[in-house]
C-alpha positions as CSV (number, residue, x, y, z in Angstrom):
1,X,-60.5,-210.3,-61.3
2,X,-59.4,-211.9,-58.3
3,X,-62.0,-212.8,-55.6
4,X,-61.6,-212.1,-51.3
5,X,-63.3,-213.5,-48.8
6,X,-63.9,-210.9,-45.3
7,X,-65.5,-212.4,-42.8
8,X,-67.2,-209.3,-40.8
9,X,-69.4,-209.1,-37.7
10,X,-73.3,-209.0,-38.9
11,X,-73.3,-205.2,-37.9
12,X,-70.3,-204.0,-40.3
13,X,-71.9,-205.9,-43.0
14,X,-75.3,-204.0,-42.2
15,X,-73.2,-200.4,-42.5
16,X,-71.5,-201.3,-45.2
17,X,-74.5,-202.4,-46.9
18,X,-76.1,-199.1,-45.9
19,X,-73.4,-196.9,-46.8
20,X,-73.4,-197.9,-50.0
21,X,-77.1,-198.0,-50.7
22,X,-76.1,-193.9,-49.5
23,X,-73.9,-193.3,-52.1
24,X,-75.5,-194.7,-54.8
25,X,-73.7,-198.3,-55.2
26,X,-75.3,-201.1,-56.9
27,X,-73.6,-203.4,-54.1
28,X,-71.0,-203.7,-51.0
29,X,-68.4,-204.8,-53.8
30,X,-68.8,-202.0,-56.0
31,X,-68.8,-199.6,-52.5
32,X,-65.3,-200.8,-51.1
33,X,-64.0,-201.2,-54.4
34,X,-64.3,-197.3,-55.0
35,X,-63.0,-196.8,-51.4
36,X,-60.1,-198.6,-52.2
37,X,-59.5,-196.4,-55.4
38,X,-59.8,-193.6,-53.0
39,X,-57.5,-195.0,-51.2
40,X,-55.0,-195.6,-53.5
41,X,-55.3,-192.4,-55.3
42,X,-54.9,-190.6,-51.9
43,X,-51.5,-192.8,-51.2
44,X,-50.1,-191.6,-54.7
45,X,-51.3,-188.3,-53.9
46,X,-49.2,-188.0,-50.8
47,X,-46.5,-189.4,-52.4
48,X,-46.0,-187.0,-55.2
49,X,-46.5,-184.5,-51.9
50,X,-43.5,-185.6,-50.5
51,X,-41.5,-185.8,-53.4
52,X,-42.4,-181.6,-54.3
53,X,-41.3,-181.4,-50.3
54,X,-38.3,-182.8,-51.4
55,X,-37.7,-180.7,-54.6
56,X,-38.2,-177.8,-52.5
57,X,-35.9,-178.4,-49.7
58,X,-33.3,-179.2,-52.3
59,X,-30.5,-176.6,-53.7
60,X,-31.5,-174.8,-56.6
61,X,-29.8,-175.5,-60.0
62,X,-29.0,-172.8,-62.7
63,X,-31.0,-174.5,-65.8
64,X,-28.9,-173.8,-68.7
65,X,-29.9,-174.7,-72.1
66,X,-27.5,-178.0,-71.9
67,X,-29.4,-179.1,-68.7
68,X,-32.7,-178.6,-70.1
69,X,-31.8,-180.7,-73.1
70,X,-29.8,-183.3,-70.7
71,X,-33.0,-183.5,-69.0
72,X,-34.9,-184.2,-71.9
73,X,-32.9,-186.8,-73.8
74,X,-32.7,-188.7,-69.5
75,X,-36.3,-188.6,-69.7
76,X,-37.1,-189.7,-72.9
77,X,-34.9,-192.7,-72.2
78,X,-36.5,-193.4,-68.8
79,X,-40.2,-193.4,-71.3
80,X,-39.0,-196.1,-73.3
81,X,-38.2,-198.1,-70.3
């Protein structure tokens, strides 16, 4: 685990420390830890958003049996990347 040093005004500190008392934290690390995995999980969120956006914008595609199998055998290769 790597370790990171925030200097933050007294006040901050004090709402951090409060918040996370709120929510049930054992500590201010534990606290912005989760927020960050909040964070992150919202980021990938938006990005698999986007990408359906994009799907749906883009042309459909008959899917004939030798496309779905295509498909399959590009992702199966792609897994063992």
């Amino acid at each position: 685990m790597t370790t990171l040093e925030l200097n933050l005004p007294d006040d901050a500190l004090e709402f951090l420390q409060v918040r996370a008392t709120q929510e049930g934290f054992e500590n201010v690390n534990a606290y912005l830890a989760a927020l960050i995995g909040q964070m992150r999980n919202r980021f990938t969120r938006k990005d698999w958003d986007e990408k359906i956006r994009e799907g749906l914008r883009a042309p459909a595609v008959v899917m004939t049996r030798e496309r779905w199998k295509q498909l399959e055998k590009d992702v199966l290769e792609g897994a063992g990347e």
